[in-house]
C-alpha positions as CSV (number, residue, x, y, z in Angstrom):
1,X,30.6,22.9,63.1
2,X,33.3,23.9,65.5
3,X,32.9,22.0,69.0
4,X,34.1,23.8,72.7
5,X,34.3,21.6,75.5
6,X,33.9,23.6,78.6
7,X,35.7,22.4,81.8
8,X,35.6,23.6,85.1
9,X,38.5,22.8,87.7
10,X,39.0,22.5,91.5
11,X,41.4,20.5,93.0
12,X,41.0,18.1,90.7
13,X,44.6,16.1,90.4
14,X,43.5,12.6,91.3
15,X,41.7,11.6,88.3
16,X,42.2,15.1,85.9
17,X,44.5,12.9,83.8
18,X,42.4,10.5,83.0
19,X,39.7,12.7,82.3
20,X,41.8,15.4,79.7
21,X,43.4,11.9,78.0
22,X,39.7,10.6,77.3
23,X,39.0,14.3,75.1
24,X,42.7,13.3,73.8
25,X,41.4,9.9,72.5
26,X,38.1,11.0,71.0
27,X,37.0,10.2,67.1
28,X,36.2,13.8,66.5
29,X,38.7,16.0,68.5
30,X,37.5,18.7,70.0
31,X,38.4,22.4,67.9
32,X,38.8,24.0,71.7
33,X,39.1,23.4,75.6
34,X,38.0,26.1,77.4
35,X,39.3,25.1,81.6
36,X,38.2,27.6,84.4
37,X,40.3,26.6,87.5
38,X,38.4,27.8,90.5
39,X,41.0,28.5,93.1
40,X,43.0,24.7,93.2
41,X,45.7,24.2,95.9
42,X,46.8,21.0,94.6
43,X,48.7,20.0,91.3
44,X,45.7,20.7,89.1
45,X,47.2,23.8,87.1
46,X,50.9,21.9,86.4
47,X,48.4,19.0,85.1
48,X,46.5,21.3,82.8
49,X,49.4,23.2,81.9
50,X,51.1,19.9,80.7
51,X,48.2,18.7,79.0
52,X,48.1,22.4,77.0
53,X,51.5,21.9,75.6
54,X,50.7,18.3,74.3
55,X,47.4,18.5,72.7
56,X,46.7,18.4,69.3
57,X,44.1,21.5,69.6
58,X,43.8,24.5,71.4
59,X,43.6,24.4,75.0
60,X,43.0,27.8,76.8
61,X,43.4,27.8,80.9
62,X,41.9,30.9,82.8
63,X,42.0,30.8,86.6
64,X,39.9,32.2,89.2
65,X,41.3,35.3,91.4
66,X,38.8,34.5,93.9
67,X,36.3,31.2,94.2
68,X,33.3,31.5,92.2
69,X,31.4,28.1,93.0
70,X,30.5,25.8,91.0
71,X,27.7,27.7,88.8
72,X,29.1,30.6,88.1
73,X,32.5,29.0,87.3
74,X,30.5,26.9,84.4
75,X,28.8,30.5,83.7
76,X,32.1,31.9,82.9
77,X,33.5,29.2,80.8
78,X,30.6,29.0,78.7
79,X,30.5,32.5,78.0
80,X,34.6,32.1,76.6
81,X,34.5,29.3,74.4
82,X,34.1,30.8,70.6
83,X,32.8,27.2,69.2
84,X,28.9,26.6,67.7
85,X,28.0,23.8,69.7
86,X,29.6,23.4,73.7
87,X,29.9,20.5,75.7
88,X,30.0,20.9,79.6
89,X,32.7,18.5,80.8
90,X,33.6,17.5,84.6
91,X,36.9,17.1,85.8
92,X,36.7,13.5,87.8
93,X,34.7,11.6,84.7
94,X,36.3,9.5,81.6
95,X,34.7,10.1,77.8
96,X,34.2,7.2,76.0
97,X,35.9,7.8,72.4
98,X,32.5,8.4,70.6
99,X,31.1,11.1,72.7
100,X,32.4,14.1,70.4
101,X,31.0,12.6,67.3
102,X,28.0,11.3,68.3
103,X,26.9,14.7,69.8
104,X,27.7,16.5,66.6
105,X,26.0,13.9,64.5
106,X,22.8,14.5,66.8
107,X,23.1,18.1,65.7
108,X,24.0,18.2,62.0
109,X,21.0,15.7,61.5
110,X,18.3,17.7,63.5
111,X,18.9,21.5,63.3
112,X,15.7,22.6,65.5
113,X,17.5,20.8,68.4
114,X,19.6,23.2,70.5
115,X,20.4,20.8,73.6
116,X,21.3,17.5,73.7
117,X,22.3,14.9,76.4
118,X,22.9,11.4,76.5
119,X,23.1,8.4,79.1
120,X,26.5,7.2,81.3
121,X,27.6,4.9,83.1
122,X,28.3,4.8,86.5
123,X,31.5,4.6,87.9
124,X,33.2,4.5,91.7
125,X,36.2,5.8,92.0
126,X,38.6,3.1,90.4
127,X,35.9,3.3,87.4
128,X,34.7,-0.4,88.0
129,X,30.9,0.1,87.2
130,X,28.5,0.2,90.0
131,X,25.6,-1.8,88.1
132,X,23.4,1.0,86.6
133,X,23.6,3.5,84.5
134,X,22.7,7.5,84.7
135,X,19.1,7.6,83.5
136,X,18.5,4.5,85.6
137,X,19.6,6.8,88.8
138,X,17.2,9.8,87.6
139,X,14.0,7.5,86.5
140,X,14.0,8.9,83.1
141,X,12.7,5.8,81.2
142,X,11.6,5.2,78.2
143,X,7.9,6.9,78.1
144,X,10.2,9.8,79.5
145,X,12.3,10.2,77.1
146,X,9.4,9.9,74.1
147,X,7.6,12.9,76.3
148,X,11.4,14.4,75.8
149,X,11.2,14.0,71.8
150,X,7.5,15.2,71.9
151,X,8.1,18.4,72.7
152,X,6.7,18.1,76.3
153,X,10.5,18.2,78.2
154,X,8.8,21.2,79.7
155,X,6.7,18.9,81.9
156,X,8.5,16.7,82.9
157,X,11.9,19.5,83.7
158,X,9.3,21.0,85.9
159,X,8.8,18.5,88.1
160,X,12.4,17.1,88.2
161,X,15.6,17.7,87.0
162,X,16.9,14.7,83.8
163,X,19.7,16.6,82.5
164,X,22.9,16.0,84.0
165,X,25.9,18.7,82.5
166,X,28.6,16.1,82.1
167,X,26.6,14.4,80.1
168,X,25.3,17.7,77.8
169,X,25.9,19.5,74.8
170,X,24.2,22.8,73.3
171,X,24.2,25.1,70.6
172,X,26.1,28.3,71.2
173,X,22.7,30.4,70.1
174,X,21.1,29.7,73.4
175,X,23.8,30.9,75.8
176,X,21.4,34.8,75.0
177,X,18.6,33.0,76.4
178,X,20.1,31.6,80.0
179,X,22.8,34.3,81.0
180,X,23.2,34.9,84.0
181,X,22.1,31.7,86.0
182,X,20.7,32.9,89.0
183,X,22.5,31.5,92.0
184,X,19.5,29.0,93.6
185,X,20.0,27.2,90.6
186,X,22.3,24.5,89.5
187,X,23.9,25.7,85.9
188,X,22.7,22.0,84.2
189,X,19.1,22.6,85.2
190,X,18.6,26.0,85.0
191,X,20.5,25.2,81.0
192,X,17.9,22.4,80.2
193,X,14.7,24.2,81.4
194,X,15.8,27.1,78.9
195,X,16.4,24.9,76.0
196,X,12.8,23.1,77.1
197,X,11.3,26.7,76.7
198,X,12.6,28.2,73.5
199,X,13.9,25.5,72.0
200,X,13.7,21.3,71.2
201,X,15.4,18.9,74.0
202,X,17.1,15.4,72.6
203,X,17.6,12.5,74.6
204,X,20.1,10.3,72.9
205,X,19.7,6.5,74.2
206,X,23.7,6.0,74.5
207,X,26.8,5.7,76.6
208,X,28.9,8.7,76.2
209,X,30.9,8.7,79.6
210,X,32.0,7.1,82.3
211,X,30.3,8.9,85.0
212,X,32.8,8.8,88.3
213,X,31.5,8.7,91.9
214,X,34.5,8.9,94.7
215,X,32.2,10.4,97.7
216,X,33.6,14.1,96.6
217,X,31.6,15.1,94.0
218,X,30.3,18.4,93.9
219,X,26.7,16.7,92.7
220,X,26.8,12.7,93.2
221,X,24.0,10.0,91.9
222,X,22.5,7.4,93.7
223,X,20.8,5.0,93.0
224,X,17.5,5.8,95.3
225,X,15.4,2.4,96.4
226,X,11.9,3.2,95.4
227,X,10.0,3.4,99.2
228,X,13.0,6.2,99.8
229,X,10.3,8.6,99.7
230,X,8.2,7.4,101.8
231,X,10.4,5.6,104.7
232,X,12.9,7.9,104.1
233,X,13.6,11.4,104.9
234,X,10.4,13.3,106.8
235,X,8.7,17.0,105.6
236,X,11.3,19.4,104.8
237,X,9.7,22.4,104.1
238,X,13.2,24.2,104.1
239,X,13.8,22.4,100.6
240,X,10.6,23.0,99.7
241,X,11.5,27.0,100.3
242,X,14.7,26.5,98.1
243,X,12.5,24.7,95.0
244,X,9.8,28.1,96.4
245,X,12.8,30.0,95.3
246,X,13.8,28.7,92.6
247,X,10.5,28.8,90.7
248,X,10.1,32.4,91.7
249,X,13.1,33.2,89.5
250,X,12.1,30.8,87.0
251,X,8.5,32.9,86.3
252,X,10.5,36.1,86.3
253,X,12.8,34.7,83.8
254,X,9.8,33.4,81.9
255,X,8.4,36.6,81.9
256,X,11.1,38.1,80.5
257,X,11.2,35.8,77.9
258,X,8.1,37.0,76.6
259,X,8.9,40.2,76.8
260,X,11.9,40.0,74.3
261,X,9.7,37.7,72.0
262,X,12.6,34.8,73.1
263,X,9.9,32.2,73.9
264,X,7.5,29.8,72.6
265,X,4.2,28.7,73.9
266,X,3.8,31.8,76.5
267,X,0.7,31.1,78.2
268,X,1.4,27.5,78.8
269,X,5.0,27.5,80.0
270,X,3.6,31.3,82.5
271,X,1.1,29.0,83.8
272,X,3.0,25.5,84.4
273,X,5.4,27.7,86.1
274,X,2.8,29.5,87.8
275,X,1.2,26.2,89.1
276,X,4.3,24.5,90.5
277,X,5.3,27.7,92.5
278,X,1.4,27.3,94.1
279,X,2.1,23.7,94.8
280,X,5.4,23.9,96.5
281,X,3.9,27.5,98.3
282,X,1.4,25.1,99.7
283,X,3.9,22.5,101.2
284,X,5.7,25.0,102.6
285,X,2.6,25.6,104.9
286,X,3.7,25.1,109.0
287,X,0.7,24.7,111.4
288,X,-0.8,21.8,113.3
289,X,-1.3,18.1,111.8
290,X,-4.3,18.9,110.5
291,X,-3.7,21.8,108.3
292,X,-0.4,20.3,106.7
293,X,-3.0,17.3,106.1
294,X,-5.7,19.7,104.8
295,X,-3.8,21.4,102.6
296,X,-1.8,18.3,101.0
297,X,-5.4,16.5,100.4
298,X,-6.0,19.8,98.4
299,X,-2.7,19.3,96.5
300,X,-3.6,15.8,95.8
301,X,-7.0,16.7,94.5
302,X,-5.4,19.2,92.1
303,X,-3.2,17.0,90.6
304,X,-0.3,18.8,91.7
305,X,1.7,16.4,93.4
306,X,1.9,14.2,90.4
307,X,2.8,17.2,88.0
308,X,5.8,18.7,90.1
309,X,6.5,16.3,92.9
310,X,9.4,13.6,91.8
311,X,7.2,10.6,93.6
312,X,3.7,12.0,93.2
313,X,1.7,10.0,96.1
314,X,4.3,9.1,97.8
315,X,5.4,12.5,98.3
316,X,1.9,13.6,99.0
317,X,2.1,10.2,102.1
318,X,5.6,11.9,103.3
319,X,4.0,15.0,103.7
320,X,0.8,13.9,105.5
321,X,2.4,11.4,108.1
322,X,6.5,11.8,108.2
């Protein structure tokens, strides 16, 4: 099995060293890096281009005529890396030296699986932990992750996103299934939802990075105190247009799925999709009090909020009375 790890780049000079010297210190090297720098102004290239000379396996730098964003720059880099199984990397994090081989241990022993992802730690900026871990952030405990390993990732991927790219790994086989990734979508979710619908989806239950917050991050994690959702933020029905959006693509893509014989239970994932772009056409409603009220208590009733909204009730209270 020959492993790419896939890196995307972007002014990334304060902590890229640390970052390229953690794939240099893994158990199981990787066979290729594959970096896409996206239009850096800083010493991000001469870093690279240093580390390229030095490393013990092939290291292959392609930069950007014009910015791409961050999507379509991981799009890009996925689709040049020649290895059987690819692992997404950030430029800011830190491996731990087991990452490598504990990914392509998960798939030599389970060949159905297509993606896998794991837990991380995370870090601030000087890599001193901040007191809870990845899956901690995103709520996906233990009952989640059994759902995950029961073939129902589906459900839960519908109503929020537990799949974080730095932290994943797939087989090169499902890049036909994904390409391109539309642009309302973030590359890591738009990735795990595909795997969820033609594929298996395994959560492994350890520590394979150090996952680095600095306040620049293209996607940070925090750590969200549960009444958040209710004291926190009012209605935004321009987010829920954007999620409106997104699951409009997502049935087209399902769609198409079925059409090239790509997918696995049709009907089921046509009409999960199908139900979630209901719910969040519903909370997109404007109008009086009353009819926001009206149509949320409808919502509720369905069972909606607790199938696609990340804090069920409490999302249906936000909506009523913030």
């Amino acid at each position: 099995m020959r492993l790419s790890v896939a890196m995307c780049t972007f002014n990334g000079a304060p902590y890229l060293r640390q970052q390229l010297e953690s794939l240099s210190r893994q158990t199981r090297l990787p066979d290729e890096l594959v970096v896409s720098d996206d239009g850096s102004t800083d010493t991000t290239i001469e870093i690279l281009e240093e580390f390229e000379k030095a490393a013990s396996f092939s290291v292959r730098i392609f930069r950007n005529p014009a910015n791409l964003g961050t999507t379509k720059n991981f799009e890009q880099t996925i689709v040049r890396c020649k290895g059987d199984v690819i692992v997404l990397a950030d430029q800011d994090d830190v491996w731990l030296s087991e990452k490598l081989r504990v990914f392509e241990y998960a798939f030599t022993s389970q060949p159905s699986v297509d993606l896998v992802f794991s837990d991380a730690e995370i870090v601030g900026a000087d890599l001193v932990p901040l007191g809870y871990t990845l899956w901690e952030a995103v709520g996906l405990n233990e009952q989640r992750q059994k759902m995950m390993r029961s073939h129902r990732a589906l459900d839960l991927l519908l109503r929020q996103n537990f799949v974080t790219g730095a932290a994943m790994a797939f087989r090169t086989r499902l890049i036909r299934t994904f390409l391109p990734i539309p642009a309302c979508w973030m590359h890591d979710a738009w990735i795990s939802i595909n795997a969820a619908l033609v594929s298996e989806l395994l959560p492994i239950a350890a520590t394979t990075l150090k996952y680095r917050q600095h306040g620049k991050n293209q996607v940070g994690i925090t750590r969200r105190p549960a009444v958040s959702a209710v004291c926190g933020k009012s209605r935004d029905s321009r987010a829920y247009l954007h999620i409106v959006e997104e699951t409009e693509t997502l049935l087209a893509h399902v769609r198409w799925l079925l059409a090239e014989h790509r997918i696995k239970e049709d009907a089921v994932a046509i009409r999960a999709v199908q139900d979630k772009l209901r719910h969040f056409q519903a909370r997109t409603r404007e109008g009086g009090r009353f009819r926001i009220v009206r149509s949320s208590i409808a919502e509720l009733m369905s069972g909606r909020y607790h199938r696609f909204s990340e804090r069920g009730f409490r999302s249906f209270l936000k909506d009523c009375f913030l």
